[in-house]
N, C-alpha and C positions, 0 to 999 in steps of 0.2 A: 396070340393076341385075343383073340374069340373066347378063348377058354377063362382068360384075366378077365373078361369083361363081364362072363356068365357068374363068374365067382365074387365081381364087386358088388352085381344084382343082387346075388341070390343073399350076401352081408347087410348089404343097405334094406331089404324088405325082411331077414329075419330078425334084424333091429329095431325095425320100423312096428312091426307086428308084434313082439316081445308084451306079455300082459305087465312087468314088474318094470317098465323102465318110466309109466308114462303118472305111477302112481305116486301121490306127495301125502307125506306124514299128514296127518288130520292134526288141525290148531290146537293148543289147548282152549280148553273152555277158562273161561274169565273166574280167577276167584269170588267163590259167595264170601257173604261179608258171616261168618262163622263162631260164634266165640268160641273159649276155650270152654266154656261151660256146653257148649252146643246147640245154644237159642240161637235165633238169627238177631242181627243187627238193632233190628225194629222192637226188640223187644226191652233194648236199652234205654234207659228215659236219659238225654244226650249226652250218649256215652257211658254213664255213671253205673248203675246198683242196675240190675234185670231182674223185670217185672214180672218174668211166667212161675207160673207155678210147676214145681217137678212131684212128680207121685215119688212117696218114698215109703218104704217097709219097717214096722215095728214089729219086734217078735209080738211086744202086750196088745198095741195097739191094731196088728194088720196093715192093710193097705191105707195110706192117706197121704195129702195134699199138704205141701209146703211150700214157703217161696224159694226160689234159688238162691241158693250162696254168694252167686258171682258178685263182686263187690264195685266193679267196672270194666267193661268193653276194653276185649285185647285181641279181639280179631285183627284183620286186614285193613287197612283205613283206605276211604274211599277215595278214590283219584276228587280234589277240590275243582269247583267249577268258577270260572271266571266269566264276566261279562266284557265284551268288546262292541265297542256301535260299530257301524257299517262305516264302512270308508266310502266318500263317494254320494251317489243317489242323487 
């Protein structure tokens, strides 16, 4: 009886103390708002054509500055926000 009781202990506290049992998957992090072009969101004028400009390579020319291609926002869309009054007060 002694011996069942030393071996339900010595279970219960190498479970208790185990480092992998107490740990939980880390959240993902929340989607950025991304395009496919790779500007962020903001830089969409609402939704539409993106504003920034990307460095692009010409053999004649070298290094220079053009607008981006993207023609319109196909990232993530943002969760929409609503307005509710307060109930109550």
């Amino acid at each position: 009886m002694l011996e069942g009781a030393l071996i339900l202990l010595a279970g219960v506290l190498v479970g208790r103390f185990m480092p992998g049992r107490r740990r939980r998957p880390k959240p993902l992090p929340p989607p950025k708002p991304i395009c496919g072009c790779g500007h962020h969101r903001s830089f969409h004028s609402d939704g539409k054509a993106c504003t920034k400009d990307v460095e692009r390579y010409n053999s004649i020319k070298g290094t220079h500055w053009v607008e981006c291609a993207c023609g319109e926002y196909t990232g993530p869309e943002p969760a929409p926000s609503f307005y509710a009054p307060e109930i109550g007060a």
